[in-house]
Every structure is written in structure tokens, then in C-alpha cells.
Wavefront OBJ file of the C-alpha trace (Angstrom):
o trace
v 83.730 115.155 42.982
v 82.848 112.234 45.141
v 79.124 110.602 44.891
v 78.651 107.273 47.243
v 75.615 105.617 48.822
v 75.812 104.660 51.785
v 74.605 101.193 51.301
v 78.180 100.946 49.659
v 80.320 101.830 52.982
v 81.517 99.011 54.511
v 80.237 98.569 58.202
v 82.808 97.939 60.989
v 82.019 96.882 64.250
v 83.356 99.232 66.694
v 84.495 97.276 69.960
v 86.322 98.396 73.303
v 85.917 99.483 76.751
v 82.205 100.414 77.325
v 81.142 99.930 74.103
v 78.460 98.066 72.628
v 76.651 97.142 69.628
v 77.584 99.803 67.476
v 78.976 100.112 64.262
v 80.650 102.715 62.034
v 81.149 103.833 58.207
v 83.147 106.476 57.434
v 81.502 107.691 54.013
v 83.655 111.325 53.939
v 86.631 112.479 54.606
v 90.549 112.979 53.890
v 90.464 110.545 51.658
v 86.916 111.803 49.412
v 89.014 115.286 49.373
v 87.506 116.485 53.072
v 90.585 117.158 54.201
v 89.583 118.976 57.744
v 86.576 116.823 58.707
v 85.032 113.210 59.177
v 81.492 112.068 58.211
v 81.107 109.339 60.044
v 77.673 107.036 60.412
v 77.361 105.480 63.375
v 74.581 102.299 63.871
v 73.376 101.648 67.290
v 71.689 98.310 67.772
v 69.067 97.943 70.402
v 70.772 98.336 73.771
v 73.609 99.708 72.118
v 75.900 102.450 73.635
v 79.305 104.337 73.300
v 81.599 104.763 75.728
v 80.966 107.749 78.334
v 83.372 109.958 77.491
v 85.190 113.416 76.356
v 87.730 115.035 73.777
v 88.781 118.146 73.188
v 86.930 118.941 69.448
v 83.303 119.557 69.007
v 81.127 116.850 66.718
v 77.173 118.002 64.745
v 75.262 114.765 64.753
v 72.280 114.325 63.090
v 69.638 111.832 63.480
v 68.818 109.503 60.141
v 66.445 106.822 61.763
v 65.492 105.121 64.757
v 65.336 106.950 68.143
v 68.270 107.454 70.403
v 69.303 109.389 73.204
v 72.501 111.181 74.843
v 73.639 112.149 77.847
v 75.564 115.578 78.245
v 76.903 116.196 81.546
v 74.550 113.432 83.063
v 71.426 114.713 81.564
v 69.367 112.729 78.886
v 68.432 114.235 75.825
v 65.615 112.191 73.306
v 67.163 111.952 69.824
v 63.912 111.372 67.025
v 64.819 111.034 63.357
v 65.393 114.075 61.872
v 67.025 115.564 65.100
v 70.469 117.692 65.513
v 72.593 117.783 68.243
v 76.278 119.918 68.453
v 78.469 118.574 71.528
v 80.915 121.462 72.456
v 84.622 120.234 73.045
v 85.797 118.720 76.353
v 81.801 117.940 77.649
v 81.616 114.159 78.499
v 78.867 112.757 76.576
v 77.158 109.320 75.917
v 75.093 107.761 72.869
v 72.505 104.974 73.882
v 69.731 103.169 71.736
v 67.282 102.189 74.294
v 64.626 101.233 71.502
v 63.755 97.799 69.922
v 65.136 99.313 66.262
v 68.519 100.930 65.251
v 69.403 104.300 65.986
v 71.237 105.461 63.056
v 73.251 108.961 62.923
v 75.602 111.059 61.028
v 78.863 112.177 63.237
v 80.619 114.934 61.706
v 84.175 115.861 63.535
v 87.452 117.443 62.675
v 90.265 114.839 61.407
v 92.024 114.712 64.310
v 88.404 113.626 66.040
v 88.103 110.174 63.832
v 90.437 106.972 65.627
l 1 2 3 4 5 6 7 8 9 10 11 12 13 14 15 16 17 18 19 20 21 22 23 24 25 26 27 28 29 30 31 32 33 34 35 36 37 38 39 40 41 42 43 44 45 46 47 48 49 50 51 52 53 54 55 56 57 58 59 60 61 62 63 64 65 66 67 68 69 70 71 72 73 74 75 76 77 78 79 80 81 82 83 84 85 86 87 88 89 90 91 92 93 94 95 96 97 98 99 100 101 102 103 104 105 106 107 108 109 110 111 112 113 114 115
């Protein structure tokens, strides 16, 4: 058994090529005895954004606070607190805090998803 808050989970900032202002904690996975997925929580500060991009596994998010938004094939989608999303495999995709406040969501992917 594995119990953890996440106000425990160290927060990295994630940096690279169209990124910015967003950080990541990895609260379950391989190593908490998940060995086929990654939890991952991902903080997006105001004007924050990931990289426009694609892979080939699917990822569930779900919304914890703050209000976000993400583009699927060039269309926006509103993401309120509280909200799910499921991006299918190979569909370029974007996450974007537009707000004042941080968008804060939960990133669940396969192993071979989390880099």
C-alpha cells in the first residue's frame, strides 16, 4: 500500500521547446507499485502552456483547480475544475492556462508515456 499527499511531491519545473510555466509531480507510478501507468500532476501558471504536440498512447486528465483549456486538432476545449478529458493516441494536442490562477490537473498515461 502506498498513501502520499500531494503537498509531499516534490515540484519540478518542466522546461524545453514550447514550453512554459509548468510544473510536474509524479505522485504514482512504477515505483508506488503502478507498474503500467503514470499519475502525473501537472501545474500551469498563468500564461502557461505545453508544447503542441503528439504520441502514440492515450492520457485521462482530470481537472483539480483553476481553469484551463486544450486544443485537440486545433479546436479549444474549456477545462473547469472538476472536468475530464481522454486524448486518444497520435491526436496533437495542447494544454494552456489563459487565467490569472493555476490550472492544476491529474495526467494519467501508460509508462512508456512519462519522459
Amino acid at each position: 500500500m502506498y498513501i502520499k499527499s500531494l503537498d509531499e511531491i516534490e515540484k519540478l519545473e518542466i522546461t524545453g521547446k514550447g514550453i512554459a510555466n509548468v510544473r510536474k509531480q509524479v505522485p504514482l507510478g512504477p515505483a508506488q507499485g503502478w507498474p503500467d501507468h503514470v499519475v502525473r500532476v501537472f501545474t500551469l501558471g498563468p500564461g502557461g502552456h505545453t508544447p503542441d504536440h503528439s504520441h502514440d498512447w492515450e492520457h485521462v486528465n482530470y481537472v483539480i483547480s483553476g481553469r484551463g483549456q486544450i486544443e485537440i486538432d486545433g479546436v479549444k476545449h474549456r477545462l473547469d475544475k472538476g472536468a475530464f478529458a481522454f486524448v486518444p493516441p497520435n491526436v496533437k494536442h495542447q494544454y494552456s492556462n489563459p487565467g490569472r490562477e493555476d490550472f492544476v490537473m491529474i495526467c494519467i498515461v501508460p509508462t512508456k508515456g512519462e519522459y
